[in-house]
Every structure is written in structure tokens, then in C-alpha cells.
C-alpha positions in Angstrom: -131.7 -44.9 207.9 -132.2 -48.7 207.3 -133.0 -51.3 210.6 -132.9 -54.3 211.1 -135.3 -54.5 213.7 -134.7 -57.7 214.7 -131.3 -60.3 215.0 -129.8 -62.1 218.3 -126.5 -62.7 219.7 -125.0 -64.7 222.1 -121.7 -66.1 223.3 -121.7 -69.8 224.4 -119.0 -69.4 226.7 -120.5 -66.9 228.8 -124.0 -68.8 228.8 -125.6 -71.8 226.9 -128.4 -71.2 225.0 -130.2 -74.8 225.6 -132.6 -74.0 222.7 -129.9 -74.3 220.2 -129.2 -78.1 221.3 -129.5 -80.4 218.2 -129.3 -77.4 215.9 -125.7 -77.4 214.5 -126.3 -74.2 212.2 -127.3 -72.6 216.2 -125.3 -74.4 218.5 -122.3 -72.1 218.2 -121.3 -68.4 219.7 -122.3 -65.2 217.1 -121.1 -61.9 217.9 -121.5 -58.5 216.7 -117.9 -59.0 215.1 -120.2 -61.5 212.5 -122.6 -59.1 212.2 -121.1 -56.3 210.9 -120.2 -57.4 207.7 -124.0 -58.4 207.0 -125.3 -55.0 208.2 -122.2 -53.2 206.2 -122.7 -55.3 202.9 -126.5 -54.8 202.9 -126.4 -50.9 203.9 -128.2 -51.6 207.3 -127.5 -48.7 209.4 -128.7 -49.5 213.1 -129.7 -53.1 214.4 -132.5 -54.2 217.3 -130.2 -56.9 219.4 -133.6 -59.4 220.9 -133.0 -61.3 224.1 -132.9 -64.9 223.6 -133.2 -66.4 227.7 -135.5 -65.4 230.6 -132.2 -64.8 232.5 -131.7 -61.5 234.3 -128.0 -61.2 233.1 -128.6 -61.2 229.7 -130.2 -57.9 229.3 -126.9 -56.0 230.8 -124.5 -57.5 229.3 -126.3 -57.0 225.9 -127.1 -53.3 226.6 -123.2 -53.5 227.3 -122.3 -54.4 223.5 -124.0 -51.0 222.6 -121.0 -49.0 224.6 -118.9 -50.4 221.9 -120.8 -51.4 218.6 -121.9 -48.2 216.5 -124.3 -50.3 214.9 -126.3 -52.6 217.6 -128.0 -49.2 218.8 -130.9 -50.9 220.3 -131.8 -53.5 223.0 -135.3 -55.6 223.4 -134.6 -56.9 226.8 -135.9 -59.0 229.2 -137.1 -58.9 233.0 -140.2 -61.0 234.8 -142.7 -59.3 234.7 -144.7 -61.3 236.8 -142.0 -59.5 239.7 -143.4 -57.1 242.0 -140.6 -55.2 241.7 -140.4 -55.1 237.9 -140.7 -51.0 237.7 -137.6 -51.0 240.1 -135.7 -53.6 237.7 -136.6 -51.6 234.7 -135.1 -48.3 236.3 -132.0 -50.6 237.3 -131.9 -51.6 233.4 -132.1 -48.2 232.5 -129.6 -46.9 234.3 -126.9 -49.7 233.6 -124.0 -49.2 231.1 -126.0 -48.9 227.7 -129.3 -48.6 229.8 -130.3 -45.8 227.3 -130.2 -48.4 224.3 -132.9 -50.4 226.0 -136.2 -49.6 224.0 -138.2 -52.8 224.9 -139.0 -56.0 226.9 -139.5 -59.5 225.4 -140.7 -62.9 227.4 -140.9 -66.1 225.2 -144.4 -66.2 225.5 -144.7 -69.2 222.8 -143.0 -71.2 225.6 -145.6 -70.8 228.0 -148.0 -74.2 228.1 -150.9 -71.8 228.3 -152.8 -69.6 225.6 -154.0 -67.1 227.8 -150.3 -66.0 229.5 -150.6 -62.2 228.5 -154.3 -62.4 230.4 -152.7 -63.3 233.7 -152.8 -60.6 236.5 -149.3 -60.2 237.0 -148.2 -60.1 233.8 -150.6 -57.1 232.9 -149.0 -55.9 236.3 -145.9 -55.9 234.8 -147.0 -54.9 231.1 -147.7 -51.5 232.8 -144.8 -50.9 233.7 -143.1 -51.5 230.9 -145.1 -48.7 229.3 -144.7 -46.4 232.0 -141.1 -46.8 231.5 -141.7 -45.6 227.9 -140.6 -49.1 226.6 -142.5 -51.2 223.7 -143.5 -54.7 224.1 -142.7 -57.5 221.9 -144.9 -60.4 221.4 -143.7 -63.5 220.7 -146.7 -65.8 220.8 -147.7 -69.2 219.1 -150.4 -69.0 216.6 -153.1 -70.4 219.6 -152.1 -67.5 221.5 -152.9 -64.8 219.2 -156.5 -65.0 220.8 -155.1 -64.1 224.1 -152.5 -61.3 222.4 -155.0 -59.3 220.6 -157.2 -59.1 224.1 -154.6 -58.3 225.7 -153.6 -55.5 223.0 -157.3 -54.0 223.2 -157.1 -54.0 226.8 -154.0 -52.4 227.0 -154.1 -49.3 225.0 -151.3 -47.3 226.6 -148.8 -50.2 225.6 -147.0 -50.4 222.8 -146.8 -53.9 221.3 -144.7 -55.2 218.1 -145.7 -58.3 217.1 -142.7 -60.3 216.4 -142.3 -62.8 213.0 -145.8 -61.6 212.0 -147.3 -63.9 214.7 -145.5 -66.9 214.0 -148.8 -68.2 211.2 -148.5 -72.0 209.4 -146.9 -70.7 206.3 -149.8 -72.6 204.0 -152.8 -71.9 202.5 -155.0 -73.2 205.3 -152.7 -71.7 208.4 -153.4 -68.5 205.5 -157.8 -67.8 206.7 -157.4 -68.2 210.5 -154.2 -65.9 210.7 -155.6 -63.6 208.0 -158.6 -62.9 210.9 -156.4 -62.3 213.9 -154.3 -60.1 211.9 -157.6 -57.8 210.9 -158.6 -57.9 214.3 -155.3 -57.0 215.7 -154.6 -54.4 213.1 -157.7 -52.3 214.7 -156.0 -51.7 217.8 -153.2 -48.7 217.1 -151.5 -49.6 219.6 -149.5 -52.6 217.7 -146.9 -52.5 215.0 -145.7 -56.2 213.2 -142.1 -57.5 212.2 -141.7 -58.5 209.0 -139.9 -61.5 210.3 -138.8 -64.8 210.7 -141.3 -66.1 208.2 -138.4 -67.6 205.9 -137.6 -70.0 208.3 -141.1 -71.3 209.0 -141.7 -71.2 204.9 -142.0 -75.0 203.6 -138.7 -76.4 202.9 -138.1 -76.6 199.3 -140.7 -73.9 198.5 -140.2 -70.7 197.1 -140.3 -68.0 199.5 -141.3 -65.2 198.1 -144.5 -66.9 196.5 -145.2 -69.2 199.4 -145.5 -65.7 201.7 -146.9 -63.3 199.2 -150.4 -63.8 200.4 -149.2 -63.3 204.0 -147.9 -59.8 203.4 -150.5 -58.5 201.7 -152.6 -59.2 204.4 -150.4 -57.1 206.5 -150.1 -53.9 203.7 -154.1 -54.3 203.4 -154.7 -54.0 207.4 -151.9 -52.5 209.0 -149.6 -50.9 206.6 -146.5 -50.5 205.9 -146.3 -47.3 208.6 -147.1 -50.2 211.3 -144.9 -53.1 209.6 -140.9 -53.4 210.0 -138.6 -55.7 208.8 -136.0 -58.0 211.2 -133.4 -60.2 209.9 -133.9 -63.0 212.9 -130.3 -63.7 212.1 -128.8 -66.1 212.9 -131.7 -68.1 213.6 -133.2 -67.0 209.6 -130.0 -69.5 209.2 -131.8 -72.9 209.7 -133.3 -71.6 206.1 -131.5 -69.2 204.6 -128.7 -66.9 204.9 -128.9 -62.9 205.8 -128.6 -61.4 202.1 -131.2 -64.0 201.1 -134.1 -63.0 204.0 -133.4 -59.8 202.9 -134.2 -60.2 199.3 -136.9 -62.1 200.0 -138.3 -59.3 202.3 -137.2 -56.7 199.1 -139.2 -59.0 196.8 -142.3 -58.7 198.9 -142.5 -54.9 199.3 -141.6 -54.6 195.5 -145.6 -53.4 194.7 -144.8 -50.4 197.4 -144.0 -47.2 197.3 -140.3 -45.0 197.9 -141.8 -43.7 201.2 -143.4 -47.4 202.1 -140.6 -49.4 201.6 -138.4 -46.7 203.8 -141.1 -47.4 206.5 -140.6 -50.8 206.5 -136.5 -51.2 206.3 -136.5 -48.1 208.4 -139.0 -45.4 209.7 -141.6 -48.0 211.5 -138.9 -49.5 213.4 -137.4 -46.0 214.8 -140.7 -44.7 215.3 -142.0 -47.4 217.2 -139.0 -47.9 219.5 -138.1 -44.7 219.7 -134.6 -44.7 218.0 -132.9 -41.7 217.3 -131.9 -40.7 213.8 
């Protein structure tokens, strides 16, 4: 089974996405009806839909679009997790229409003015309960924050963290030393798996990708593995760079020194091990 472990949707008409203002390529609806034809062409079996807004309306409506797509089997939500009452909001999730699709909770932590969010009280409050709902965390963190995100990992044992677009590093050779520590220092805790994604995007324009973020993955075969890296399309964001059959080339292209079994892990086993998806 091949995953993409990572893509968005959204429909403009039932909410804006104020992110996507002065981005042309973004600034427009993409459903799963676009979708398909990516996932068919490129044999992807099952796709991760990723929240895109800290809005509590989101979440049901995308665990909705599982009811009805054979392919969008999966849902990273979102709920605050600085609430109280987040347990009963995750049982609420879980119990919606598609509530079984729901295999983890997001917050746009890179939008947070602070690098310590993931240290706050509340929000290790609520990071509990997303493990005692048997969900996996993503991290979505600016490269300042990673500090805060691998104490927080260590701390946390009993959570399961994925580390979205690798930790978001300066694709260069200087943005290469400080990430390539965090990374080896993350990659001690078990507790944390990486997506092999959104890194086209933040590649240089006019470089080529697969060079320009060589370096970068092996730095994540030497410390984590492939058993604990998975790749994500970030479609249709990966479209401010490139389009979806090119990300994925590039992401071929950089597990091309691997083996059968690796290369399965990454465009497949990791992803359904680590959240949990059914074969």
C-alpha cells in the first residue's frame, strides 16, 4: 500500500483560507475530485487529509469527505488543546460521521510568536489527551522551535509525534549543521517519526531539487531511518514549486540508494504504522 501521508483540501466557499491571500497558485478551492487523478496516476493508494485552520468546523466536515472518498482514508485534525475539555472534544471527533478516520491532531505551531509553545502547561494538558485517545501528534514547528519540540518529545514519551516537512530547515548548506543537530537529537527519542515533506517548496528557486536536499535526507536515513520517515505530497501547497508527479520524483530520487523494503516504508509502511491505518 503506497500513502501519501500528507496533502490538504479545502473549499473557499464554505470557508476562506486567509493564508492563501496573495498566493494565486493557493487562493482557489481543491477538492478530492482534483485529487484523485494525482493519487490514481501515481499508484497512491490511501491519502492523510491535514487541517489547514484552528477552526473547530473543519475537522468534521473533513472526516466527512472520508464517508465518500475511497482514497482520503485518513484525517490529522484539529481541536485546542489548550481547552479543558479537549478529551471530551476528541471523543465528540471521534464519534462524528468519519470519526474513525481521525488518526491525529495538528495546531500551526510555526504560527505561534513564541519558541517554547509545546512547553506551555495546557498544551502538554491537552497533548495527553491526544495520546490517550490513541491519536499521533503532528508538529509543525519553525526551525527556532525545534528546541522547544524535541523537549517536549523527551518529555512526553507516551505521545506519538510526526514531525511534519522534516522540521521546516533553511534548505542551504548553513541552515544544513544546526538542523543536522536537532534532527540527531530528536531522532533518540522513539517516540517520533518525520515526513518526508514539503521540502520542494522551501528548496532555492532555480536549484535543483534533488541535489539541493540530498544532504538533508541522508541525515534523516543515518538517524532515524526509513522505518521512522514517510513521505507527504503537501499538495497543493508543493504547488508554489512544483507540481504532484514532480515532488514525487524528487522524493523517488532521494530514496534511490535504499532498499525494496525501505523505500515501501517510506511511500507506505511508516505512514500506516505510525497512524494506525489499516491495510
Amino acid at each position: 500500500m503506497r500513502i501519501d501521508a500528507h496533502h490538504h483540501l479545502w473549499d473557499l466557499q464554505v470557508r476562506d483560507q486567509p493564508w492563501t491571500h496573495g498566493l494565486p497558485e493557493l487562493h482557489r478551492s481543491f477538492s478530492p475530485f482534483q485529487l484523485r487523478p494525482l493519487l490514481e496516476h501515481n499508484a497512491i493508494d490511501t491519502a492523510v487529509v491535514v487541517q489547514t485552520m484552528a477552526d473547530a468546523e473543519e475537522t468534521p466536515e473533513l472526516l466527512a469527505l472520508t464517508t465518500k472518498d475511497t482514497q482520503v482514508k485518513a484525517v490529522v485534525g484539529w481541536t485546542d488543546l489548550t481547552d479543558p475539555a479537549a478529551p471530551d472534544r476528541l471523543c465528540e471527533l471521534r464519534d462524528a460521521p468519519g470519526g474513525t478516520a481521525l488518526v491525529g491532531i495538528r495546531h500551526g505551531i510555526q504560527d505561534e510568536p513564541v519558541s517554547d509553545w509545546t512547553s506551555r502547561r495546557d498544551v502538554r494538558r491537552g497533548l495527553r489527551a491526544v495520546a490517550a485517545a490513541g491519536l499521533a501528534y503532528d508538529l509543525l514547528v519553525r526551525p527556532d522551535q525545534l528546541p522547544d519540540a524535541v523537549r517536549t518529545v523527551r518529555e512526553l514519551p507516551d505521545v506519538r509525534f510526526i514531525l511534519d516537512h522534516a522540521g521546516n530547515p533553511v534548505i542551504s548548506e548553513a541552515g544544513l549543521d544546526a538542523w543536522t543537530a536537532e534532527m540527531k537529537d530528536l531522532a533518540t527519542c522513539p517516540n517520533v517519526a518525520v515526513k518526508l515533506s514539503g521540502l520542494v517548496t522551501r528548496t532555492p528557486s532555480g536549484d535543483d531539487a534533488v541535489r539541493a536536499l540530498r544532504s538533508f535526507t541522508d541525515v534523516l536515513w543515518s538517524t532515524f531511518g526509513p522505518s521512522r520517515v514517510m513521505f507527504g505530497s503537501d499538495w497543493p501547497v508543493c504547488l508554489l514549486a512544483a507540481d504532484y508527479d514532480h515532488v514525487l520524483a524528487v522524493a523517488e530520487a532521494l530514496c534511490e540508494g535504499l532498499s525494496d523494503a525501505e523505500r515501501e516504508a517510506v511511500f507506505g509502511t511508516t505512514a500506516a504504522h505510525w497512524y494506525g491505518i489499516p491495510a
